[in-house]
C-alpha positions in Angstrom: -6.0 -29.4 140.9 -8.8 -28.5 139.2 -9.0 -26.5 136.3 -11.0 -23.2 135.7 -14.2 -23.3 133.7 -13.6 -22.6 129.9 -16.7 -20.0 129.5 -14.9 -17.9 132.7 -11.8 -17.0 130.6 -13.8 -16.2 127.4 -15.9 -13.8 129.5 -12.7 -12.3 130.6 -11.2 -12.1 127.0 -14.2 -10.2 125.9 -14.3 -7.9 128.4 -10.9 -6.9 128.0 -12.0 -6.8 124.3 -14.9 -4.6 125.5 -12.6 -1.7 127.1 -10.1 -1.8 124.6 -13.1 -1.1 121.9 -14.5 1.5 124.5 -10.5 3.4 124.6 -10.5 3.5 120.7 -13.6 5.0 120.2 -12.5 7.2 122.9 -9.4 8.1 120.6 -11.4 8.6 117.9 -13.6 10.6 119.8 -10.9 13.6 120.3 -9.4 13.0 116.9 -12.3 13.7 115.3 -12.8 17.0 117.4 -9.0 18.1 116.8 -9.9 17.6 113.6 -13.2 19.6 113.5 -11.8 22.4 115.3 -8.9 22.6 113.0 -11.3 22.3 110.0 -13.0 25.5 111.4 -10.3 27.1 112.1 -9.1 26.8 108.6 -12.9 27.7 107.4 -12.6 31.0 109.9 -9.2 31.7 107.9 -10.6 31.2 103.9 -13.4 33.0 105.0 -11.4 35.7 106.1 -8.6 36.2 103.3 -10.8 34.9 100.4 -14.3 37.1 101.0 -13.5 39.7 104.2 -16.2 39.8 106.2 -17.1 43.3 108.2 -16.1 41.5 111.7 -12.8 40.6 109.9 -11.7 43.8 108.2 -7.6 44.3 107.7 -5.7 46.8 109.0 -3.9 47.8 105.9 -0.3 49.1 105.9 1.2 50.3 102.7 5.4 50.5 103.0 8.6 50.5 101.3 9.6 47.1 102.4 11.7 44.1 101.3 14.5 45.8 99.2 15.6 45.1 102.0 16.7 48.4 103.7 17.8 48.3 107.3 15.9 51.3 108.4 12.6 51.0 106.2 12.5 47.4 107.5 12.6 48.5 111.3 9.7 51.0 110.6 7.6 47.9 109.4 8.5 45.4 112.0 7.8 48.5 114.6 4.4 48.4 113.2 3.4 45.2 113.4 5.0 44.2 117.1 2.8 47.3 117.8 -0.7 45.6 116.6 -0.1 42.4 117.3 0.0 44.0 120.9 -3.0 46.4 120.5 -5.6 45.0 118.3 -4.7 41.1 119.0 -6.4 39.2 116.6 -7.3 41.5 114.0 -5.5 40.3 110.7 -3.2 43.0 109.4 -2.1 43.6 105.5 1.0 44.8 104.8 1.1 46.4 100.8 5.1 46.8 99.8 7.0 47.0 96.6 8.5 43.4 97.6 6.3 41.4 99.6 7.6 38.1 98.8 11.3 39.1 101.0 9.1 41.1 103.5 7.2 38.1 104.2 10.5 36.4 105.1 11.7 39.0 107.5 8.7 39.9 108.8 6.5 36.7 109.4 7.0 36.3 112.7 6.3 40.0 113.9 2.5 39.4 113.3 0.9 36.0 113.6 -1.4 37.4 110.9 -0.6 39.1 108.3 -0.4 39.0 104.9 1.7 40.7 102.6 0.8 41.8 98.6 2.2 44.5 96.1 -1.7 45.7 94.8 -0.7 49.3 95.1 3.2 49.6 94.1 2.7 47.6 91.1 -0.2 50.2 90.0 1.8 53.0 90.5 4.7 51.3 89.1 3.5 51.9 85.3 4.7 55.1 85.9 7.9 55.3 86.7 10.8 57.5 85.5 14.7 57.0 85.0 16.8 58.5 87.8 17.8 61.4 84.9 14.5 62.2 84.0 13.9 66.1 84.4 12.3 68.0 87.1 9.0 68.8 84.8 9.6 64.6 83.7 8.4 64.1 87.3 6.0 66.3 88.0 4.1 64.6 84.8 4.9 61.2 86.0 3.6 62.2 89.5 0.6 63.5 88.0 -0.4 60.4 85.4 0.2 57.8 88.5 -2.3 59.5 90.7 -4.8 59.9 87.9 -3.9 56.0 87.1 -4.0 54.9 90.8 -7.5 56.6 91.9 -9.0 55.5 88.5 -8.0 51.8 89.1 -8.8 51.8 92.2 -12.6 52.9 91.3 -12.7 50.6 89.0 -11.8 46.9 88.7 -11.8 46.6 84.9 -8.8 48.8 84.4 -6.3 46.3 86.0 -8.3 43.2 85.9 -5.6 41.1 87.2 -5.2 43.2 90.4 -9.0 43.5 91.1 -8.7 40.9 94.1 -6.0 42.7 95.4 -8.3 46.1 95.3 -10.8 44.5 96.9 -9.4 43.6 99.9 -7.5 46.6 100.0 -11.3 48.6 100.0 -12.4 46.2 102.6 -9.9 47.6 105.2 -11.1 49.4 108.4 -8.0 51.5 108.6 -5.2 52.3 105.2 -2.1 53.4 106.8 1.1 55.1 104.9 3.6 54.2 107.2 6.8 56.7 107.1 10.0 56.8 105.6 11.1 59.2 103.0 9.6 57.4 99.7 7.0 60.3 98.8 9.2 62.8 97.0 11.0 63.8 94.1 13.1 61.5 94.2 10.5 59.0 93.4 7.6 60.9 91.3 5.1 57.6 90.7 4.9 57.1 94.2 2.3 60.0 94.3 0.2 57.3 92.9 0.6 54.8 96.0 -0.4 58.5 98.1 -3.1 58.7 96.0 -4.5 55.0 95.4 -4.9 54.5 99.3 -6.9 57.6 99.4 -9.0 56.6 96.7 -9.8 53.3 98.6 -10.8 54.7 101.7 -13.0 56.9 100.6 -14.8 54.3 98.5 -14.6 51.7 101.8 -14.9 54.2 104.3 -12.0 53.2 105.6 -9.8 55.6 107.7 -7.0 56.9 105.7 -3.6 57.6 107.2 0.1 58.9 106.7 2.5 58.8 109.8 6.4 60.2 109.9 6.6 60.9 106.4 9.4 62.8 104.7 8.0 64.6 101.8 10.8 66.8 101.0 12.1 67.4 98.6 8.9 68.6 96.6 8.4 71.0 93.5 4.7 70.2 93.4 3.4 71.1 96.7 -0.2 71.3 95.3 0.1 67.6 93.8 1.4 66.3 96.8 -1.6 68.2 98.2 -4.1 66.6 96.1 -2.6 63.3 96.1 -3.4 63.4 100.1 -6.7 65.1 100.0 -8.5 62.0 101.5 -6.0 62.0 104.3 -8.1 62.3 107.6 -4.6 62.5 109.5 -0.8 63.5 107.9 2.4 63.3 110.4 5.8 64.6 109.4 8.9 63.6 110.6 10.7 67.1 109.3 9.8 71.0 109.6 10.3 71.2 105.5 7.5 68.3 105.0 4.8 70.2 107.2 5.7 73.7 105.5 5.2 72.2 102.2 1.4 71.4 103.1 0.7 74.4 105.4 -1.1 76.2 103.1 -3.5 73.5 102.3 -6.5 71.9 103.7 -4.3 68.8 104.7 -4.1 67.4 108.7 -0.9 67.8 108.9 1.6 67.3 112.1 4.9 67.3 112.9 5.7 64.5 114.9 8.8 62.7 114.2 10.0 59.4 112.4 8.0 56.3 112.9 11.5 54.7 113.5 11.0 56.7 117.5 7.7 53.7 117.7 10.0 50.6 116.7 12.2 52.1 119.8 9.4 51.7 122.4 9.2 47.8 122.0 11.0 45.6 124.6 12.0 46.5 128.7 14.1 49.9 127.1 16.7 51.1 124.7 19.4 50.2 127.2 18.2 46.9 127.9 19.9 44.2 125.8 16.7 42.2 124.7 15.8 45.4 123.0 14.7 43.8 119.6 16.2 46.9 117.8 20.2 46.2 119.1 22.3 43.8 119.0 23.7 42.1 122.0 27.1 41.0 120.3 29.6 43.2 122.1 32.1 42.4 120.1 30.7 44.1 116.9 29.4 46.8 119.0 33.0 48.6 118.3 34.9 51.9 119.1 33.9 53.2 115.8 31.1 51.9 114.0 30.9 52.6 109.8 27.8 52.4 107.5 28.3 54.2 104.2 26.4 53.9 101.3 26.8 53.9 97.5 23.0 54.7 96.0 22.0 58.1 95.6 25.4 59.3 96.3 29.1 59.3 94.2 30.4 56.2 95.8 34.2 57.5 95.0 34.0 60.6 96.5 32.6 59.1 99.9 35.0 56.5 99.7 37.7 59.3 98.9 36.5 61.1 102.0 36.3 58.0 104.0 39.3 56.9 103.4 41.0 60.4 104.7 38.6 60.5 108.3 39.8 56.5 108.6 43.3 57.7 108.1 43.5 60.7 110.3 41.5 59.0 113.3 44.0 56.0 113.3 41.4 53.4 114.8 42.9 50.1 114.0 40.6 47.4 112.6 40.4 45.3 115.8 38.5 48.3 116.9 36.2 49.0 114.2 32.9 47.8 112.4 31.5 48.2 109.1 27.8 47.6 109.0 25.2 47.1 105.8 22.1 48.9 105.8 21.6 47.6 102.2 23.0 44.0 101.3 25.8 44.6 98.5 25.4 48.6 98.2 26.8 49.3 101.7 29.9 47.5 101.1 31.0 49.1 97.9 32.1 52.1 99.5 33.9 49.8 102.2 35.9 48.3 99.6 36.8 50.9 97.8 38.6 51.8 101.1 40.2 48.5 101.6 41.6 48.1 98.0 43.2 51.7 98.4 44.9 50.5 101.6 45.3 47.2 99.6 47.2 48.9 96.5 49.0 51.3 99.1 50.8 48.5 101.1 51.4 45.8 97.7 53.4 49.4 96.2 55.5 49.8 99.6 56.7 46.1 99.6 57.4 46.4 95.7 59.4 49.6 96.2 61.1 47.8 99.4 62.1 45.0 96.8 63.3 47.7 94.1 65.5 49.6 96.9 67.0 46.4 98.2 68.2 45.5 95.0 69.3 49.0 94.0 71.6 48.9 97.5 73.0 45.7 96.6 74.2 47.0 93.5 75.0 50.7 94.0 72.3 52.4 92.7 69.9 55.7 93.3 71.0 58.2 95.2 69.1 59.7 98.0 67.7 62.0 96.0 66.2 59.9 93.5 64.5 57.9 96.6 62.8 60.7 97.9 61.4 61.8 94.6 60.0 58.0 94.6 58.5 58.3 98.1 56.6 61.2 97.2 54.8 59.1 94.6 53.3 56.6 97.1 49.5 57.4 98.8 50.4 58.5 101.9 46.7 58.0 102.8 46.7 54.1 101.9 49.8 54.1 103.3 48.3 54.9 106.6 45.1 53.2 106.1 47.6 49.9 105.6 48.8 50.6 108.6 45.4 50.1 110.5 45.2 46.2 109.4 41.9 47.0 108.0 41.4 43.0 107.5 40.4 42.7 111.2 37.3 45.0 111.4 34.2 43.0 112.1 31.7 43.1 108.9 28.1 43.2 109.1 26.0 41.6 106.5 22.5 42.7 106.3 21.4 39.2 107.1 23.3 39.5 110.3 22.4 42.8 110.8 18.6 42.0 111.1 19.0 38.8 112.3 21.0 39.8 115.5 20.5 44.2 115.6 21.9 47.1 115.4 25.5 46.8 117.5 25.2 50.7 118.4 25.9 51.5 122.3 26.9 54.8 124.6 30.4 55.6 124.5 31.3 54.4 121.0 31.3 56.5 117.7 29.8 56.4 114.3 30.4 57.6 110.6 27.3 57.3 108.6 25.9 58.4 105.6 22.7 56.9 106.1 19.9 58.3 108.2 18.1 55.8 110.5 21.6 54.5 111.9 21.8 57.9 113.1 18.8 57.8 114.5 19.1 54.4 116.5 22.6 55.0 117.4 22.2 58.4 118.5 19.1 57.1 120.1 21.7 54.7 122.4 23.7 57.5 123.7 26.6 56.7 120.6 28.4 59.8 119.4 28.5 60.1 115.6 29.5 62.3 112.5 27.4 62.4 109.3 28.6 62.0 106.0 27.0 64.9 104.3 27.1 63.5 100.3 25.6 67.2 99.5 22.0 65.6 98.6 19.1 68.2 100.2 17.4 65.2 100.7 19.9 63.9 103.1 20.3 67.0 104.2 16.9 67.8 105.8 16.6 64.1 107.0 19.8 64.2 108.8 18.8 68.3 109.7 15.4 66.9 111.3 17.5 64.6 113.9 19.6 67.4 114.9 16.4 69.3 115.5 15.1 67.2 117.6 18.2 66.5 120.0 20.7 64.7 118.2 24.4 65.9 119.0 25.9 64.8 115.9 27.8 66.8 113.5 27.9 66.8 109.6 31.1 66.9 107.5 30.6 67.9 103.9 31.8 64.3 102.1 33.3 66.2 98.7 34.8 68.8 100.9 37.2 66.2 103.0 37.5 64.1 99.6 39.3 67.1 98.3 41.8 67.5 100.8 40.1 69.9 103.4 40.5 69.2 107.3 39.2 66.3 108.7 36.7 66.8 112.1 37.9 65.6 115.2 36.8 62.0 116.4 33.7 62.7 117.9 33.2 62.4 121.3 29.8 64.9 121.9 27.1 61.4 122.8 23.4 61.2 120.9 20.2 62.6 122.0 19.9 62.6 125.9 17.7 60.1 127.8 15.3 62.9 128.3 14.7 63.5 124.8 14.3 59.8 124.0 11.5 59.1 126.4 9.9 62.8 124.7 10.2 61.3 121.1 9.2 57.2 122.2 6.3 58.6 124.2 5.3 61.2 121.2 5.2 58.2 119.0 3.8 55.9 121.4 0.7 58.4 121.9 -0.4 59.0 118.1 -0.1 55.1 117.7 -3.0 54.8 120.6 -5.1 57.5 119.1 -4.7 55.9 115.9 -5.8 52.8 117.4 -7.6 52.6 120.2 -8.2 48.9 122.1 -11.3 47.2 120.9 
């Protein structure tokens, strides 16, 4: 047999060479534009965040976001699923007084966005202790609006910051989004008001303020002034538009911007509804969130205790939920170590009268004079194994929503549970904790629908009678789709597709 010629297989070596040499420049090829396009991507992107172009100008949002606070958070993420629907691809700044956590919980609302503190830490110089007198405010108020606008204008005052300005005066749009931090209760943040204005009328940006709860307010002409660069104001409350009626301000009454973080997903009912949670197990026959800032914690829990008590739901029946991680559960445990105390001085006093039988002692008299001594109201809040109600962290909270659902009942101190609950069809009773802020937040629900009664915290603390379990539903689908589709149409005007 003969044998092939040798210069046949070289010439079949090389040309398998050849093509092998032909595939890897071929790989390298498509590498090398992955790599390109990624390169201009990234160039598109330093461009962007490090010298903002006119074709790249921010949305800016200014917020209270990243204490964290249940309800201020849902305002925020409402925003931002909003424009990452409407205005896809334009980048979208959010300014809070904690970006660094709102960056955690809100990263993947917006695929970009970028989050900074520029205007909270300017106003921030100016803040007051919670004592400080009315006419301590209305100073503070004053000098952080001066401060603001003046740093604002100029970039030598707060040297440090004067990136941060920039980009803020570089935004097409400067949007206060609502929530109830523009008041007395926080004088300096008159100067965030005030900053914003200051940058859009040196930018030419749009200003903004949407849902915003102004009252209360001793310095309507301040709050006035601090919004004078305002081409739009909405109000979520009747005593927030009165306070600016008289003055040149655009103002509206609308409703909360929580109504716009309710119009994401197929509908309120529906359980991929971003907003609730579809645990049914911690969506309970009685649902708890009380709080312990900006109220007595001890009288709530006082009152608390006595509703719980006279109500009789067992814990198996029964959630406790935190708005704000750590304060919403001090009240909650001031509750479970009364029941706690209660039930360890019934077994010691069952010990005591076994013993006493045993060996002849009291008489019946002497018992009942002991009985008398015992907390009748831990007593029966023992009774309710409070160790098997379902606590929600804020982490879980967020993570997996609100557990609120038609045909259950809440007890809330707190304002935007009400709203999303009552929102659901859930029936509810407010804790009043005799705060007129509280008051006209929780007054502006009722005005607009929601069923719900208040019950005067102190009053029930100090031994008056508790309401019945309430049984009287939310706001009514018809009034939902009103206050969603009110909120829905000032977010298109504000921003109409591009």
């Amino acid at each position: 047999m003969s044998t092939p010629p040798r210069r046949s297989v070289s010439a079949a070596a090389r040309e398998a060479r050849s093509g092998e040499h032909a595939l890897g420049r071929a790989v390298g090829d498509v590498r090398l534009g992955v790599r390109q396009r990624i390169d201009a991507v990234r160039a598109v992107a330093d461009a962007r965040w490090g010298r903002p172009r006119e074709e790249s100008q921010p949305i800016y949002l200014i917020a209270p976001a990243g204490h964290p606070n249940h309800g201020d958070e849902q305002l925020l993420a409402g925003w931002l699923r909003y424009l990452r629907h409407r205005r896809p691809g334009t980048p979208v700044v959010v300014d809070c007084h904690t970006p660094g956590q709102a960056a955690v919980l809100h990263h993947s609302e917006h695929p970009d966005v970028l989050f900074t503190d520029t205007l909270w830490r300017l106003a921030g110089e100016h803040g007051v202790p919670a004592d400080a007198s009315a006419a301590a405010r209305v100073d503070a108020a004053t000098a952080a609006v001066e401060f603001c606008r003046r740093a604002v204008t100029d970039l030598g005052t707060r040297p440090e910051l004067a990136s941060g300005i920039d980009l803020l005066r570089s935004a097409s749009d400067i949007h206060l989004i609502g929530g109830g931090y523009i008041n007395d209760q926080w004088p300096h943040h008159l100067g965030v008001v005030a900053g914003a204005g200051e940058a859009g009328r040196l930018g030419g940006a749009r200003v903004v303020a949407t849902g915003q709860g102004f009252a209360p307010c001793a310095d309507a002409a301040g709050l006035a002034d601090a919004l004078r660069d305002y081409q739009l104001v909405t109000v979520r409350d009747s005593a927030s538009r009165d306070l600016l009626a008289a003055s040149a301000v655009p103002v509206h009454l609308v409703g909360d911007d929580g109504w716009l973080a309710l119009a994401a997903g197929a509908g309120i009912g529906e359980d991929d509804h971003p907003v609730y949670s579809r645990d049914h197990d911690a969506a309970r026959e009685l649902v708890v969130c009380a709080q312990s800032d900006l109220v007595d914690p001890e009288v709530l829990a006082a009152a608390l205790a006595r509703i719980l008590a006279a109500w009789k739901v067992p814990g198996d029946r029964l959630t406790v939920v935190e708005s704000i991680p750590g304060g919403d559960r001090v009240v909650w445990d001031l509750v479970c170590a009364r029941a706690d105390a209660a039930d360890t001085a019934a077994a010691e006093g069952s010990s005591e009268g076994a013993g006493l039988a045993a060996g002849g002692g009291k008489d019946q008299e002497s018992d009942d004079d002991d009985n008398n001594t015992v907390d009748p109201v831990g007593r029966a809040l023992a009774e309710l194994d409070l160790s098997r109600a379902r606590f929600v962290p804020f982490k879980d909270l967020w993570d997996t929503g609100l557990p609120a659902r038609s045909g259950q009942a809440w007890l809330t101190s707190r304002f935007h549970p009400h709203l999303f609950a009552a929102a659901r069809g859930a029936s509810g009773l407010v804790l009043g904790s005799g705060s007129h802020y509280y008051d006209i937040k929780h007054g502006s629900l009722v005005a607009a629908g929601s069923s719900w009664g208040t019950v005067d915290a102190a009053a029930v603390a100090s031994g008056s009678e508790v309401p019945p379990f309430p049984a009287g539903g939310g706001f009514t689908e018809p009034a939902v789709d009103a206050l969603v589709s009110a909120a829905e149409a000032l977010a298109d005007d504000l921003y109409p597709r591009t």
